[in-house]
C-alpha positions as CSV (number, residue, x, y, z in Angstrom):
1,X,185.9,173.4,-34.9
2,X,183.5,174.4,-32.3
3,X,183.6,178.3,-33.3
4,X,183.2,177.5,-37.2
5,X,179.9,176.6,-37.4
6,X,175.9,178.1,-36.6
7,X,172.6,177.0,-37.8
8,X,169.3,178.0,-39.1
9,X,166.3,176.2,-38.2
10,X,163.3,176.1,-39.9
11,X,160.4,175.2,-37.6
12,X,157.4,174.9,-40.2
13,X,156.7,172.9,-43.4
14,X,154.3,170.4,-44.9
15,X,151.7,171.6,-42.2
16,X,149.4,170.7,-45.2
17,X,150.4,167.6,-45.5
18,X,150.3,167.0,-42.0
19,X,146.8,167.8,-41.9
20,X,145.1,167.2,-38.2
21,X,148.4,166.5,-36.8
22,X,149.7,170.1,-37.1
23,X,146.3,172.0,-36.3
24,X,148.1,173.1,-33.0
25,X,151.7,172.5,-33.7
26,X,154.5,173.3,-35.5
27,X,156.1,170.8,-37.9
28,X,158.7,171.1,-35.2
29,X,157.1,170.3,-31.8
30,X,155.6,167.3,-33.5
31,X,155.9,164.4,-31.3
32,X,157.4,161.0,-32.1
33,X,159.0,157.8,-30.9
34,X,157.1,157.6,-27.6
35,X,159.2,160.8,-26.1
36,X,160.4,163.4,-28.4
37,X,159.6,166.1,-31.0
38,X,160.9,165.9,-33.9
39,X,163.4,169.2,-33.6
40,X,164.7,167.3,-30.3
41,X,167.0,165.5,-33.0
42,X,167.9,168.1,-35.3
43,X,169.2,170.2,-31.5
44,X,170.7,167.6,-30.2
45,X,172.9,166.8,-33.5
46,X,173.8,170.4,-33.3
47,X,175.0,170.2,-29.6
48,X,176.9,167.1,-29.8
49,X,178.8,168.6,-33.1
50,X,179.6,171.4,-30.7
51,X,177.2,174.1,-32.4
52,X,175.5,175.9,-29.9
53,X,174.1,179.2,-32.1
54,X,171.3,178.4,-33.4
55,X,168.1,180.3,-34.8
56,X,164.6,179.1,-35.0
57,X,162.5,181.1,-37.5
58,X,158.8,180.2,-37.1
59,X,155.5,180.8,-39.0
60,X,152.3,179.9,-37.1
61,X,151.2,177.3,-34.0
62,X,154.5,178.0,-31.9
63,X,153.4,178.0,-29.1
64,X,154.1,174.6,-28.1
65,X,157.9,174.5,-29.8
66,X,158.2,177.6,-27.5
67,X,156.8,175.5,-24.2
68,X,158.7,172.4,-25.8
69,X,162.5,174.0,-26.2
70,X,162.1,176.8,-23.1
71,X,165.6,178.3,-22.7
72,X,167.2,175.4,-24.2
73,X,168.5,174.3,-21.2
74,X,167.8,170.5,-21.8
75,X,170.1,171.0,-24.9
76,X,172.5,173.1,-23.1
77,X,172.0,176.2,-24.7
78,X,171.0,178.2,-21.9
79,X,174.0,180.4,-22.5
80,X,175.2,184.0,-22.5
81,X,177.2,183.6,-25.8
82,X,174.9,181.7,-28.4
83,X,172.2,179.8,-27.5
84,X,168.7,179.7,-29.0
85,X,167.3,182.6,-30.7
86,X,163.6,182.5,-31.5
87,X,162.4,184.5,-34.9
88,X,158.9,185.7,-35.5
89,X,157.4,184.7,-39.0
90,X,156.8,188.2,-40.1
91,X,159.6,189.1,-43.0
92,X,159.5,192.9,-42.5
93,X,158.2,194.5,-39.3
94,X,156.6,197.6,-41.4
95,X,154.3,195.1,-43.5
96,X,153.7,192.3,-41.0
97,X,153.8,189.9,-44.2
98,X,154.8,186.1,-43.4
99,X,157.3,184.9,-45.1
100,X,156.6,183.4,-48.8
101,X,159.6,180.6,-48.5
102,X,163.4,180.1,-47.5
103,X,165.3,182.9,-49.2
104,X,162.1,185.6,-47.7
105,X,163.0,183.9,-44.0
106,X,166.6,183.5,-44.3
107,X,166.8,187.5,-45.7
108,X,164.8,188.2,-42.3
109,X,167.6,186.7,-40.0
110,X,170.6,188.1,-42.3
111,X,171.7,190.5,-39.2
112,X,172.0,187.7,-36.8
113,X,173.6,185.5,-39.2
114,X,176.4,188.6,-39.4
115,X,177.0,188.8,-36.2
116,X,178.2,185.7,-35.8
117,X,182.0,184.6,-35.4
118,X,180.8,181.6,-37.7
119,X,182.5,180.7,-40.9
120,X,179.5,178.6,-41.8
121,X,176.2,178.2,-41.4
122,X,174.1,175.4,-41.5
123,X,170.5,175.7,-42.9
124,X,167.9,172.5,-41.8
125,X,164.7,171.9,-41.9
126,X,163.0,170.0,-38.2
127,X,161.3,167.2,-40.0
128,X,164.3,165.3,-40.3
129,X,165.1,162.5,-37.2
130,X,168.5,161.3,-37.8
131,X,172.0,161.3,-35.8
132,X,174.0,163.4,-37.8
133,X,177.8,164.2,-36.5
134,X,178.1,167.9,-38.2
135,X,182.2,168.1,-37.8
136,X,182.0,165.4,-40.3
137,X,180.2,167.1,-42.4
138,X,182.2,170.2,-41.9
139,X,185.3,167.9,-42.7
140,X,184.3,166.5,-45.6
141,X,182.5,170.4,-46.8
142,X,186.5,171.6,-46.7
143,X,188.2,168.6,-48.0
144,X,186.0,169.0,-51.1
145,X,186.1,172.6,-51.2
146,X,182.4,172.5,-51.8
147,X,180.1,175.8,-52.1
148,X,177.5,174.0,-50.6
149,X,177.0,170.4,-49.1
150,X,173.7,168.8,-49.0
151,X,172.7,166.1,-46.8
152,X,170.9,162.8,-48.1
153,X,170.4,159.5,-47.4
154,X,169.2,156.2,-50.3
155,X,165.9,155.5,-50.1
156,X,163.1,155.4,-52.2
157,X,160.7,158.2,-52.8
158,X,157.6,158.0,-50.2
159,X,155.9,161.3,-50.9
160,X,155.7,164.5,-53.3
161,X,158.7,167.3,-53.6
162,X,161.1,165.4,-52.7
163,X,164.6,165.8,-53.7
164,X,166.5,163.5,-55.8
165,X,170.6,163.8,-56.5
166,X,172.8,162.5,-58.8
167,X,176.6,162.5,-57.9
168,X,179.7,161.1,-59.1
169,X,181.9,159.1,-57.4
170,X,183.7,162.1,-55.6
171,X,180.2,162.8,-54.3
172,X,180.2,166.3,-56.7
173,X,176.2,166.4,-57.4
174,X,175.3,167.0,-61.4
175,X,171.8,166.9,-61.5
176,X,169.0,168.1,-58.8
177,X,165.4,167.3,-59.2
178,X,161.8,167.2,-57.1
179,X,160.2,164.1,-58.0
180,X,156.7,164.4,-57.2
181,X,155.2,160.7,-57.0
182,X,155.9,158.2,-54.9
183,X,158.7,155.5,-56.8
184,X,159.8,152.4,-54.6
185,X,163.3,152.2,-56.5
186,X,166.5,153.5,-53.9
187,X,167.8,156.8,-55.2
188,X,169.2,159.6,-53.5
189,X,167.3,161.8,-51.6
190,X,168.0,165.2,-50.0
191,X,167.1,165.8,-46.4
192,X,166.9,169.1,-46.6
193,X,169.7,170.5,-44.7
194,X,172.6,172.0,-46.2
195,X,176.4,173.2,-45.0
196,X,177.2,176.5,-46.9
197,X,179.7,179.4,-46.2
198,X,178.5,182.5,-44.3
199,X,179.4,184.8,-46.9
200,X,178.5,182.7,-49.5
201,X,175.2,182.1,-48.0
202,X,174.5,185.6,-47.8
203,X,175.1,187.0,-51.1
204,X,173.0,183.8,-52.3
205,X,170.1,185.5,-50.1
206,X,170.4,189.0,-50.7
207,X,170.5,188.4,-54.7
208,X,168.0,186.4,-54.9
209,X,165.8,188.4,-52.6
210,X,166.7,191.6,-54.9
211,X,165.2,189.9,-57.7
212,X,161.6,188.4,-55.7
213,X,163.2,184.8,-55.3
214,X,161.2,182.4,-52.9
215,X,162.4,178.7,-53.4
216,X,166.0,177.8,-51.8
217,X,166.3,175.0,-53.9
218,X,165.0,175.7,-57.0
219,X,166.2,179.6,-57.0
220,X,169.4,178.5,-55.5
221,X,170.6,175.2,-55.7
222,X,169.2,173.8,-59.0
223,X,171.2,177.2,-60.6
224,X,174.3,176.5,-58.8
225,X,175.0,172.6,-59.8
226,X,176.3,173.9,-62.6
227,X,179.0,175.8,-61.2
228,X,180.3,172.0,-60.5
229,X,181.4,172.8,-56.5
230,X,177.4,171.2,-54.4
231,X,178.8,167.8,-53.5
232,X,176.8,165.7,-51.6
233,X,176.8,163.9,-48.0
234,X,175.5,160.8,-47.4
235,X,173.8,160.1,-44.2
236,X,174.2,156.6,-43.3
237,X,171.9,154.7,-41.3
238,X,168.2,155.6,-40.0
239,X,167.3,159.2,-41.9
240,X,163.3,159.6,-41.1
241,X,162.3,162.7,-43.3
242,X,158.3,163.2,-42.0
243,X,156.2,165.3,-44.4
244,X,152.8,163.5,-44.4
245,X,150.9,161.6,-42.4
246,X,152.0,158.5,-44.0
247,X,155.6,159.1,-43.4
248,X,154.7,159.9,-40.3
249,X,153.1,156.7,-39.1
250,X,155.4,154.8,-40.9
251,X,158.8,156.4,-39.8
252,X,157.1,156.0,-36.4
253,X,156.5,151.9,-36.6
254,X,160.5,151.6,-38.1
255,X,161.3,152.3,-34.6
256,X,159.4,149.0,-33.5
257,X,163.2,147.5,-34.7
258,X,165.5,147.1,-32.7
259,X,168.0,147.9,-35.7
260,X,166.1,151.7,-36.3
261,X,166.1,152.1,-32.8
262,X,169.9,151.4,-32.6
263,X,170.7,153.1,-35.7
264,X,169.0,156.4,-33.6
265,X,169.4,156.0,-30.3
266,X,172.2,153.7,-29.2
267,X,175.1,155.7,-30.8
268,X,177.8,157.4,-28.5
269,X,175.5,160.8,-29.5
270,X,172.6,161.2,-27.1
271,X,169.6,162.2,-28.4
272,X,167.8,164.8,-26.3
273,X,164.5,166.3,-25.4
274,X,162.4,168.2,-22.7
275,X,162.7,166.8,-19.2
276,X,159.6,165.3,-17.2
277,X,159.9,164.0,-14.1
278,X,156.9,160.8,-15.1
279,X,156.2,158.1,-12.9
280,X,157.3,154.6,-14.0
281,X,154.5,152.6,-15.8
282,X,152.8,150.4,-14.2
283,X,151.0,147.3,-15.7
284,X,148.4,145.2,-14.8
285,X,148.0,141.2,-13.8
286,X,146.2,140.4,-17.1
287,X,147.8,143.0,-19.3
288,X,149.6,142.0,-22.6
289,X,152.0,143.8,-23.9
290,X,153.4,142.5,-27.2
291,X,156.5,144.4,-29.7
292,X,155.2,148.0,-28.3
293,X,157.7,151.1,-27.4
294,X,156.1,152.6,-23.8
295,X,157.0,155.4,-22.3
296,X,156.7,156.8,-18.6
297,X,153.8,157.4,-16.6
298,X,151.2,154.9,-18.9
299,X,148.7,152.7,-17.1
300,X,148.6,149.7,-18.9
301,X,145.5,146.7,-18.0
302,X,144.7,145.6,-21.9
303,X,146.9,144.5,-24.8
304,X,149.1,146.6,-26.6
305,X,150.8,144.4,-29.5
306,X,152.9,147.1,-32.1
307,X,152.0,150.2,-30.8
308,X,153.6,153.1,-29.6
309,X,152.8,155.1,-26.7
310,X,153.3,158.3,-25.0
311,X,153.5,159.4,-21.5
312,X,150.8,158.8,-19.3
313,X,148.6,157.0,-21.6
314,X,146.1,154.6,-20.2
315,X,145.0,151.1,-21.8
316,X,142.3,150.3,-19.3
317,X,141.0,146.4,-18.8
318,X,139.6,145.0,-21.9
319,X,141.0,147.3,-24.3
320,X,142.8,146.6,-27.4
321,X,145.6,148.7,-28.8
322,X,147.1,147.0,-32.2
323,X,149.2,149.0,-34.6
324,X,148.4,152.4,-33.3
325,X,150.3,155.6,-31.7
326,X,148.5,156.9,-28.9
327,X,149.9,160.6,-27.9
328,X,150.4,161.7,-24.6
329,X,147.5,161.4,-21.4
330,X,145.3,159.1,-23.8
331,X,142.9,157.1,-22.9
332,X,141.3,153.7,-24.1
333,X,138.5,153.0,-22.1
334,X,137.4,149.5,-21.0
335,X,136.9,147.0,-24.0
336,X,137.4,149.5,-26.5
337,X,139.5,148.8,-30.0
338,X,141.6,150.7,-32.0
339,X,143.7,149.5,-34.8
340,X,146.1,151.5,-37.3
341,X,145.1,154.9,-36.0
342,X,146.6,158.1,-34.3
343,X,145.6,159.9,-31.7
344,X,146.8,163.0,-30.7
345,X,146.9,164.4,-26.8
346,X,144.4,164.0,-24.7
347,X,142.0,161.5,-26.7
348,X,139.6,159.4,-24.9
349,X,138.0,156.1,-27.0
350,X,134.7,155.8,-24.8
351,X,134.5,151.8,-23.5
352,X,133.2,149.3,-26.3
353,X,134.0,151.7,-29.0
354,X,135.8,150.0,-32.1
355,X,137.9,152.2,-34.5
356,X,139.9,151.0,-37.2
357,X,142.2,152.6,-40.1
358,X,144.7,150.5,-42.4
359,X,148.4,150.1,-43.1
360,X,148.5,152.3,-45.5
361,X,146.1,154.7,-44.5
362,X,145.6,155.2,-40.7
363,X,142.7,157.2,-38.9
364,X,144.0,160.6,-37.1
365,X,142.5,161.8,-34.3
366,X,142.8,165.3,-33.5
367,X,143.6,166.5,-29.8
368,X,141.3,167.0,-26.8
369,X,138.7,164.9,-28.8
370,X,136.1,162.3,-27.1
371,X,135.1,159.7,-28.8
C-alpha cells in the first residue's frame, strides 16, 4: 500500500481572496490554530497514510513554505528515495511564463510524476485542514473501480467557486458544479483533492494541455462525470477548506471547541509541523484567561477571552484581547483593546489604543506593522 501512492501539492490559491494575509506568504505557509500552517495537515495526512513522495509546485511568496517545510524532516521525509520535491512556478524554462492553472502546473511536473513507482497519484490543494487516512481512500478508489475519486465533506457553501456534488447512493457523482454565492443549506462540497490513476492522470494532462486547457475541474472533471466512473469520498468530521479571510477567521474560532479540536487533533493520526524549541508561557497574578487556545513562549498579564494565540505573543497588564488571532511575537501593549481582528507577525497595538472589527467581518493587520 505504501509503494502505490504519490502526491501533488499545490502551494498557492485564493491569494486574492486572502488579501493582506498572503502579501508575504503562500496559501500554504499560512498559519493557523495557534501552531501550524496550513500544508502541516495536508503532509502529515500524507505521512501517516504511508506516502512519502510528494511534490510542491509553487507560484510566488515561497519563501517562507521553504523556511517552514526545510528538508521535511519534521514530516519524515528527509529521505534518499522520495521525499519532498520543490517545483518552481515557471511552466517552461525557455519562456519563464507562470503557470495559468492546474493542467499548465501539473504538465510541468509530468517527468517527475513518471518516474515514480506510484500507481496513483494524489493531486490536493494546502488550504484544506483535515485528518484524512489516504489508504482509505485508496481502498475505497479500487473497490469502486473509480477513474477518479474526489474528496468532500457536507457543509454549506461559505464562499465563491466552490464545488458542489451530487452522488448516488454508491457514491458515483452525476453532476459537478461551482456555486458562486454563499447558500447556508448542507450540500456537498469538494475539497479539492482528488485520487486518480498515474496513467490516467497523465493522458488527462497532456490532452488537455495539447488543446490550451487551464481549469482541472472544469476542463477535466465536469467532462468526465459523464463517463459514469468519478465517485465521491466523504470526509467525515472537521474539513476546514480556507479561501478567504472569512473562512479563515472562522475555521480558526471552530477550533475554540473542544469537539473541532478532537475531530483534528486527538485522533490516533498526529498532526505535524515545524519544531521550535519555545519556552512555556508564563502568566501573570492578575491575568484572565477565558475559552482561548495559547501556544508556547506567550507572556500573558491582561485578559484573553476567545482568542487564539501564537508563539511568543505578549498581552501586557491592562490589555484586552476578545475574539481575535494574534500571530506570532505580537504585542498588545498596556491597556490597549482589540476585538474581532487579525494580526499578522510581529504587530505591536501601542498602549491605550482601541481596535475593533465584527463577527462577520474582522480587521487584518498586516505583518511588521505598529500601530
Amino acid at each position: 500500500m505504501k509503494e502505490k501512492m504519490m502526491a501533488v501539492l499545490f502551494a498557492s490559491g485564493n491569494e486574492s481572496k486572502l488579501n493582506e494575509l498572503t502579501i508575504h506568504r503562500t496559501t500554504a505557509s499560512l498559519p493557523f490554530g495557534g501552531r501550524y500552517r496550513l500544508i502541516d495537515f495536508t503532509l502529515s495526512n500524507l505521512v501517516n497514510s504511508g506516502v512519502t513522495r510528494i511534490g510542491i509546485i509553487t507560484r510566488s511568496n515561497y519563501s517562507s513554505l521553504m523556511d517552514h517545510i526545510r528538508m521535511g524532516r519534521d514530516w519524515d521525509l528527509n529521505r534518499k528515495n522520495g521525499g519532498i520535491a520543490v517545483f518552481p512556478p515557471f511552466v517552461l524554462n525557455t519562456s519563464r511564463e507562470v503557470y495559468k492553472g492546474k493542467i499548465d502546473a501539473l504538465y510541468t511536473v509530468l517527468e517527475y510524476i513518471n518516474r515514480s513507482p506510484a500507481d496513483y497519484v494524489i493531486v490536493s490543494n494546502c488550504n484544506i485542514a483535515a485528518n484524512i487516512d489516504f489508504t482509505d481512500v485508496l481502498e475505497k478508489h479500487q473497490k469502486t473501480g473509480a477513474d477518479v475519486t474526489v474528496l468532500c465533506h457536507t457543509g454549506s457553501v461559505t464562499s465563491s467557486r466552490r464545488l458542489v456534488i451530487t452522488k448516488d447512493k454508491a457514491g458515483k457523482i452525476g453532476d459537478l458544479c461551482f456555486m458562486e454565492n454563499s447558500n447556508p443549506e448542507q450540500k456537498l462540497i469538494g475539497l479539492n483533492i482528488y485520487l486518480i490513476g498515474k496513467e490516467l492522470l497523465v493522458s488527462y494532462v497532456q490532452e488537455a494541455f495539447a488543446r490550451g486547457l487551464v481549469d482541472f475541474e472544469k476542463d477535466i472533471l465536469f467532462k468526465e462525470v459523464a463517463g459514469g466512473k468519478i465517485f465521491a469520498y466523504e470526509v467525515k468530521g472537521s474539513a476546514a477548506i480556507v479561501d478567504d479571510v472569512k473562512t479563515y477567521y472562522n475555521e480558526s474560532m471552530k477550533l475554540l471547541t473542544s469537539e473541532a479540536r478532537a475531530e483534528l487533533f486527538e485522533k490516533e493520526s498526529k498532526i505535524y509541523t515545524k519544531v521550535k524549541d519555545s519556552i512555556p508561557t508564563t502568566y501573570g497574578s492578575n491575568c484572565v484567561v477565558k475559552n482561548s487556545l495559547i501556544a508556547d513562549g506567550c507572556q500573558i498579564n491582561g485578559t484573553v477571552e476567545n482568542s487564539i494565540l501564537f508563539r511568543n505573543v505578549k498581552i501586557k497588564e491592562g490589555a484586552v484581547v476578545k475574539d481575535s488571532i494574534i500571530m506570532e511575537d505580537g504585542t498588545i501593549s498596556e491597556n490597549a483593546t482589540l476585538a474581532y481582528a487579525i494580526t499578522d507577525k510581529s504587530v505591536t497595538l501601542s498602549a491605550g489604543r482601541q481596535m475593533a472589527g465584527f463577527s462577520t467581518y474582522p480587521i487584518v493587520v498586516v505583518k511588521n506593522k505598529v500601530i
